[in-house]
C-alpha positions, 0 to 999 in steps of 0.5 A, a space after each residue: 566527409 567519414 564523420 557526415 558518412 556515418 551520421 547519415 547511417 546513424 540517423 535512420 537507424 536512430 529512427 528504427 529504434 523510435 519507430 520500434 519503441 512506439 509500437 512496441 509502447 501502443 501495443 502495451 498500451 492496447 494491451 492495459 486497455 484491454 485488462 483494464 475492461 476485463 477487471 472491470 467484468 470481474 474476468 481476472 484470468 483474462 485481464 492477467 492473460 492480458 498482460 502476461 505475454 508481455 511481461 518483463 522482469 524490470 517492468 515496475 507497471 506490469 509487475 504492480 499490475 499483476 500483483 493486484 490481478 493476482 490479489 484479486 483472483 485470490 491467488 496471494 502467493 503469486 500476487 506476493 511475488 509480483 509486489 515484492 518485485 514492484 517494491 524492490 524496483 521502485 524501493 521509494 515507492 509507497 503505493 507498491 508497499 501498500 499494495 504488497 500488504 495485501 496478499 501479505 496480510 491473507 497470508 497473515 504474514 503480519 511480520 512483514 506488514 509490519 515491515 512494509 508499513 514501517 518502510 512507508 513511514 521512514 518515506 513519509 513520517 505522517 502517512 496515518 494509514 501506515 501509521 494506523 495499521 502499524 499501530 494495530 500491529 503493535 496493539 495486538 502484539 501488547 507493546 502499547 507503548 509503540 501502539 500509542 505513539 503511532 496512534 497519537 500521529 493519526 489523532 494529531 493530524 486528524 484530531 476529528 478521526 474516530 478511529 485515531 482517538 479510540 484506538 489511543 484511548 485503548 492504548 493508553 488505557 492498557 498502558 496504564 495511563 487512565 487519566 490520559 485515555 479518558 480525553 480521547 475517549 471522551 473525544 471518539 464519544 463526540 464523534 460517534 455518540 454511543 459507540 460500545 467500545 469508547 463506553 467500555 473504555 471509557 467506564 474502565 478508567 473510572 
């Protein structure tokens, strides 16, 4: 009879929290709504204040949410902070690393793009952006050997992609490997006929 006694008190309390839950959930709800439509009128601070009230530290979706309101007011270093939190919530999750790129790459901390985009291919070894940009990271720093390597997934996997096959053209070409980059030039000149840069590469491994 004491165990039918306490099941009685529990069941409305268990209602109590689902009723709240709900509420609370449409409230959220409403709230998105309502950022959403100021995003959409280019009104960032109020599609921010939107959110903001209800803000809490373990929210993977309003912690993403600011990150790109922020980035799109140009306010990077706030837009940084609520990524990094969205990232380490959600550690598997590629589109939050993605999105911390962004204010990252204003505040050209290239160090930690870099760190993000190689995150993204230890989850997912053939996403080609990450392997793209990672690749222009390594270029630009002169280690063409890695720059070459990531280049060569993208025109793997997309063998009719312009920017995959010039960029390992350019690669291969100043890691001395001439005989090589000439084919993928000769290939980015199929798909953009004329374009400068595939000429001037293409000239250099004569």
């Amino acid at each position: 009879m004491e165990i039918l006694k306490r099941s009685l008190i529990l069941v409305p309390m268990c209602l109590l929290v689902v009723n709240v839950h709900a509420q609370s959930n449409a409230v959220l709800q409403k709230a998105f709504h309502n950022s959403y439509t100021d995003e959409l009128n280019k009104n960032y601070t109020a599609a921010i204040n939107d959110i903001s009230p209800y803000y809490t530290d373990n929210s993977y979706e309003i912690n993403i949410r600011l990150g790109w309101l922020h980035y799109l007011n140009q306010n990077y270093n706030a837009s940084k902070n609520y990524y990094q939190k969205a990232v380490t919530l959600k550690p598997s999750s590629i589109e939050a690393k993605f999105g911390f790129v962004k204010p990252l790459s204003f505040l050209q901390n290239w160090d930690k793009v870099l760190e993000q985009y190689m995150a993204i291919l230890k989850i997912d070894p053939q996403n080609t952006q990450a392997s793209y940009w990672a690749g222009i990271i390594y270029y630009n720093r002169k280690q063409y050997d890695v720059s070459s390597r990531l280049f060569k997934m993208v025109a793997t996997l997309y063998p009719y992609d312009y920017d995959g096959n010039h960029m390992l053209g350019w690669s291969l070409l100043m890691d001395g490997k001439k005989d090589e980059a000439k084919g993928y030039f000769e290939k980015a000149l199929i798909i953009k006929p004329g374009d400068d840069s595939s000429v001037d590469g293409l000239s250099k491994c004569k």
